[in-house]
N, C-alpha and C positions, 0 to 999 in steps of 0.2 A: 789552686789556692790564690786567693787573690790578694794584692797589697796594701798593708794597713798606713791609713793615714799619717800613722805615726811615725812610722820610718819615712813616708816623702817627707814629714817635716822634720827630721830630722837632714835628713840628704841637703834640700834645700836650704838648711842653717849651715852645713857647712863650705858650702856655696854661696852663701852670701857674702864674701867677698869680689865676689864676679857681679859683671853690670850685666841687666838683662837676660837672666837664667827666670824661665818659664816652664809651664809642663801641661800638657791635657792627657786627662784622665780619659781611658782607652779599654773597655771591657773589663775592668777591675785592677787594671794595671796604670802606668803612667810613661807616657813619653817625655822627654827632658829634652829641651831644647837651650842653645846657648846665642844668643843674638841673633836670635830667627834659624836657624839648624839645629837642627835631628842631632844631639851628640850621644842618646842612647836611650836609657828609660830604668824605673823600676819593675823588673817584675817578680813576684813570689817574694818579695823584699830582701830584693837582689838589685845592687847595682853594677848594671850593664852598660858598656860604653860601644859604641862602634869599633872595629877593629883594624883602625887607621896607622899606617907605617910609625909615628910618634906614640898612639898610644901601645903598641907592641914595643917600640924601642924605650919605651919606659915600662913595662911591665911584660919584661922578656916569661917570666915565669907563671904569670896569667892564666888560668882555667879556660876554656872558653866552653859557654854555656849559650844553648838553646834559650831562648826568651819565652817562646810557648810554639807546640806543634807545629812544622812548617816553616819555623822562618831563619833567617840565615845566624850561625852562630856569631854571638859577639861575646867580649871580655868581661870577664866576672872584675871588679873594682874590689881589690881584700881590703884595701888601709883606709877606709871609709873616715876613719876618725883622724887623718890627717891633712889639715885645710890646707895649708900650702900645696902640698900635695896635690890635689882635686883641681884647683884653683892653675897648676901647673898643666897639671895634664889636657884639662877643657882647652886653656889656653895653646897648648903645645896641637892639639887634634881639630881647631876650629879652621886653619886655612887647608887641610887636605876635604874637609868635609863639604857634601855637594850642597849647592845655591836650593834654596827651598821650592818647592815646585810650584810654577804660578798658578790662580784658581783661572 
């Protein structure tokens, strides 16, 4: 199943208190980047984050889901509807996350 537009724009409103959060749309899903890095994606409208030391240490309790067939488990994001929140955690997971790959 694939991700309704509706919910990226949602994700990304409550992200917009963050500078520079972007996304490309990726086989029916969306990757989310936060000032040029990968900090996770929507998929199946689901927001998934990487599973970086910060973001475990703030969501000790976290699911961790499959994004789609084959690829590495990351954290399911439950409090979707809390901006500070989001806002905290991008921020708290953006210096463990790797430098974007040159072309």
């Amino acid at each position: 199943m694939a991700s309704s537009k509706e919910y990226l724009d949602f994700i990304l409103e409550q992200l917009s208190g963050l500078d520079d959060i972007s996304y490309r749309a990726m086989m029916g899903e969306y990757i989310l980047y936060y000032r040029g890095k990968i900090v996770g994606g929507i998929y199946d409208d689901r927001f998934l984050v990487k599973p970086t030391k910060a973001a475990v240490t703030m969501m000790p309790d976290a699911d961790t889901e499959l994004p789609y067939d084959g690829a590495k488990e990351m954290l399911l994001v439950d409090d979707v509807d809390n901006r500070d929140f989001l806002r905290e955690l991008l921020d708290a997971m953006y210096a463990e996350l790797p430098a974007p790959k040159r072309k």
